[in-house]
N, C-alpha and C positions, 0 to 999 in steps of 0.2 A: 613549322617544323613537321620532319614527317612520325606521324603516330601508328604503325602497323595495324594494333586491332580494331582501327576505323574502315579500315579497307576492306574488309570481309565482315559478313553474320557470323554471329560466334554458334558453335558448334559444341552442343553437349550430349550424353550414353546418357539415356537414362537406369534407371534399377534394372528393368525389365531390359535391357540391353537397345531400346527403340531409340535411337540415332536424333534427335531433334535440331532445326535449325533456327536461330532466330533469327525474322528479319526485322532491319530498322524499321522506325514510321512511318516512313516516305516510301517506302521499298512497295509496289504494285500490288505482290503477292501475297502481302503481308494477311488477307485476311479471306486466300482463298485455300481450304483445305486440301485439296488436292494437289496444288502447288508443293504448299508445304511439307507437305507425304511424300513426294518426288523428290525434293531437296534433300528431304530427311535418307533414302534411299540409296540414292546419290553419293552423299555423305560419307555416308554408313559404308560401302563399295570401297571408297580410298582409305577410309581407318581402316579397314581389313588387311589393306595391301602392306605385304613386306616386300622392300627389296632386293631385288636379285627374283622374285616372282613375275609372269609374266606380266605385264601391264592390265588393269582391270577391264572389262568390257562393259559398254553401259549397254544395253538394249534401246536406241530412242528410240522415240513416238513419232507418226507422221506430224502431228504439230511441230516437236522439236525441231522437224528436219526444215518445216516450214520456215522457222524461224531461221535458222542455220542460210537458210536459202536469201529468205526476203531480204535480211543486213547483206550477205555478202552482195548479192543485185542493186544495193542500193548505195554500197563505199564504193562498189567498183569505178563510177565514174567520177565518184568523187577524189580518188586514188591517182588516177590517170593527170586531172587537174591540179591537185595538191599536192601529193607525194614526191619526197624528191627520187631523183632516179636510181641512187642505190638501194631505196628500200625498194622501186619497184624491178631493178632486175632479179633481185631478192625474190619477190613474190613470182616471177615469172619462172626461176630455177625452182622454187618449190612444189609450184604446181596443185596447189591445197585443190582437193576438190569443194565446187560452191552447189553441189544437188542435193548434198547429206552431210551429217555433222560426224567430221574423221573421229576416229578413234585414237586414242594417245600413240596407241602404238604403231599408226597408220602415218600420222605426226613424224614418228622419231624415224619410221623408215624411209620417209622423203628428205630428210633433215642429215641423218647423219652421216652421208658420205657430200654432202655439203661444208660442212662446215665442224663437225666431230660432234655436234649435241645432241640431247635425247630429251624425252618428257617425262616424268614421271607425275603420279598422282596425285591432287592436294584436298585435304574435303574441303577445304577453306584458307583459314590462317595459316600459315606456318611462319614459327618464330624466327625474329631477323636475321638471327645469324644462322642458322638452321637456311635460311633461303638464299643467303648470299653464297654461304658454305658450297650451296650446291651449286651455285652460277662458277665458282671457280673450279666444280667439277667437270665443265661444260653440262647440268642437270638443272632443266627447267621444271620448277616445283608448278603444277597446269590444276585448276579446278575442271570440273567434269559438266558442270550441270550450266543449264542455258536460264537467259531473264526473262521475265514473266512475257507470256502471251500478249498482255490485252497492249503492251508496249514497246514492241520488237527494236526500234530503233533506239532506246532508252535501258539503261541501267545503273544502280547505285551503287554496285559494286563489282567489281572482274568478275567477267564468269568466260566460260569456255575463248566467243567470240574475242575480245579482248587477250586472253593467252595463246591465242594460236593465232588468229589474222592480224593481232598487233604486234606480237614477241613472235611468232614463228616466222613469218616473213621476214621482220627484221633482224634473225639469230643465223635468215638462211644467206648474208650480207658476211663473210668473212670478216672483212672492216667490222663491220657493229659488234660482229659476233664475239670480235676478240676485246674489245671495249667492254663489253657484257662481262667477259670471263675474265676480264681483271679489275674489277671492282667487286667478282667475290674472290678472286684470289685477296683483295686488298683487308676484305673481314676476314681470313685466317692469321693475318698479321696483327691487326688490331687486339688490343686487351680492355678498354675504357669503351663502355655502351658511349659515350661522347662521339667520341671517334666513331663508330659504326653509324650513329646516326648521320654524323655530316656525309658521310661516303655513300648513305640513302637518299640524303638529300640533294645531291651532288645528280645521283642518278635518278631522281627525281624530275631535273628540270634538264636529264640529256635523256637519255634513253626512252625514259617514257614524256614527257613532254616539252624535246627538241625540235627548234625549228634551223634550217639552214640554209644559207645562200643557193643559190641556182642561177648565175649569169646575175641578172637582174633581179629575178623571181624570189620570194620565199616559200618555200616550202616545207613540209611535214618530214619527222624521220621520228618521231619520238612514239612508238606503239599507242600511248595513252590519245592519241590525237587520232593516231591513222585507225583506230578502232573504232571511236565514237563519231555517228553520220551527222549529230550538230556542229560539236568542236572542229570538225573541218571545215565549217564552214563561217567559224567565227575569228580562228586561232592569227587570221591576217590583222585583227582589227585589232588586237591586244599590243600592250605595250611590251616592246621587243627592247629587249638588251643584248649587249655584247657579252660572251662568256666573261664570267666573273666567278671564281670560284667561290670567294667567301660569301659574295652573295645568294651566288646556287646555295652553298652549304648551309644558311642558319637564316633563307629569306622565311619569312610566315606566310602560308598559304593555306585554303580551305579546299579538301580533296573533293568535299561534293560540289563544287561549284566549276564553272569554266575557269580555268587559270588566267587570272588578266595578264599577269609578267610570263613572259617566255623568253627565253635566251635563246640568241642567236650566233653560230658558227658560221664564218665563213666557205668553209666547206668540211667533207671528210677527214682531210688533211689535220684543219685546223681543229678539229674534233678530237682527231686520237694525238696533236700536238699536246692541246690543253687538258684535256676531261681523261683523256687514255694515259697519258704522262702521269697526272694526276692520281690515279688509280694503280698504276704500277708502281708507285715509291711511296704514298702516304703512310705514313707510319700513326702513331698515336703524338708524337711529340709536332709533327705537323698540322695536325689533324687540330690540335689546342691553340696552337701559334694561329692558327687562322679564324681561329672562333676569337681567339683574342683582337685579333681587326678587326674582327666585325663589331665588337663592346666597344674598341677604342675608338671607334669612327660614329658613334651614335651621342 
């Protein structure tokens, strides 16, 4: 099941107003201070931000920009290979620049007369419904700060690369896009955190880690995959299922690890038949009935 505050370092103000970030064990940065000073900064920028203000601006570093560069040079061809082709007409309408790391609001001006959405600022978490909330606003909640240096192709948690080369590409896909915005229109309906969970978990194994038919081919559409330069290159060998909703909804899986289960769509079509259908009607009393399959069938 999915657990939001696993996804993110949790993010604390201390007395003195200093922004701090924690990161997990495993996490690269975890014990270099300069990193963590930068995270913390970072941070500190999107707690500032109210909105309706102009989107924050980070200043990066020529490292950052390095890194910015070296991932997008090295998904590129992995994209071309794996990706299915509406998330790459997606990426080709958007047009992200790969020499430097865009700005939120560099993001939302290539994005929004695409397909209506925008980005807004996240220093980290933001709470479930608070982020779905905002997907049914077409408002992509976006972290700011990039994963450590010494591992460019590596990280344990979403950061910039992951919310813009894996969700902006695919939000600039009208199709995905409207999928997206009705699975948070689907948490303004909802009342039972039950329900809101299944409908993260649901877009757990579409959105961010869908895979889908291409003629013969399978490939990539779900951001969590088309972001990270291993999981592209593992995500064929795992075992594939046919859309299942109750199974999306309440299967257990481990976020830090490659997903071995991935569900598989026939095509677009059959995407926003099952998963987009799904998301515009679920209500809470659905939402139960279907967790209830899932007990009764174990």
């Amino acid at each position: 099941m999915f657990e939001e505050g696993q996804l993110y370092s949790a993010v604390t103000t201390e007395d003195d107003g200093t922004v701090r970030v924690h990161l997990a064990d495993n996490h690269p940065g975890l014990h270099d201070d300069a990193y963590l000073r930068r995270r913390g900064e970072i941070a500190a920028t999107a707690l500032a931000y109210r909105a309706g203000e102009p989107l924050p601006t980070i200043d990066y570093t020529d490292a950052e920009h390095d890194i910015w560069r070296t991932v997008c040079a090295e998904l590129a061809p992995k994209h071309e290979r794996h990706a299915h082709p509406e998330f790459l007409a997606g990426k080709v309408a958007l047009g992200l620049p790969t020499d430097h790391v865009p700005q939120l609001a560099e993001v939302t001006e290539r994005l929004l007369p695409l397909t209506g959405w925008s980005y807004t600022a996240a220093p980290g978490l933001v709470p479930l419904r608070d982020f779905y909330g905002d997907l049914g606003r077409r408002t992509f909640n976006s972290t700011q700060y990039l994963r450590h240096g010494s591992q460019p192709l590596y990280t344990p948690e979403p950061d910039i690369l992951h919310e813009v080369v894996g969700h902006g590409n695919q939000l600039a896909s009208p199709r995905f896009a409207a999928v997206t915005e009705a699975a948070g229109a689907a948490s303004l309906r909802l009342e039972t955190d039950e329900a809101l969970k299944f409908v993260a978990d649901v877009f757990w194994f579409s959105m961010e880690f869908g895979v889908m038919s291409d003629g013969d081919d399978l490939k990539a559409y779900g951001a969590g995959i088309l972001s990270s330069y291993g999981e592209l290159d593992e995500f064929g060998g795992m075992e594939i299922r046919p859309l299942d909703l109750v199974d999306m909804g309440t299967l257990n899986y481990d976020i830090t690890a490659y997903q071995p289960v991935l569900f598989r769509a026939d095509s677009v079509a059959h995407l926003e038949d099952v998963v987009g259908q799904f998301f515009a009607t679920v209500d809470d009393d659905l939402a139960a009935r279907l967790r209830a399959q899932a007990g009764a069938s174990v």
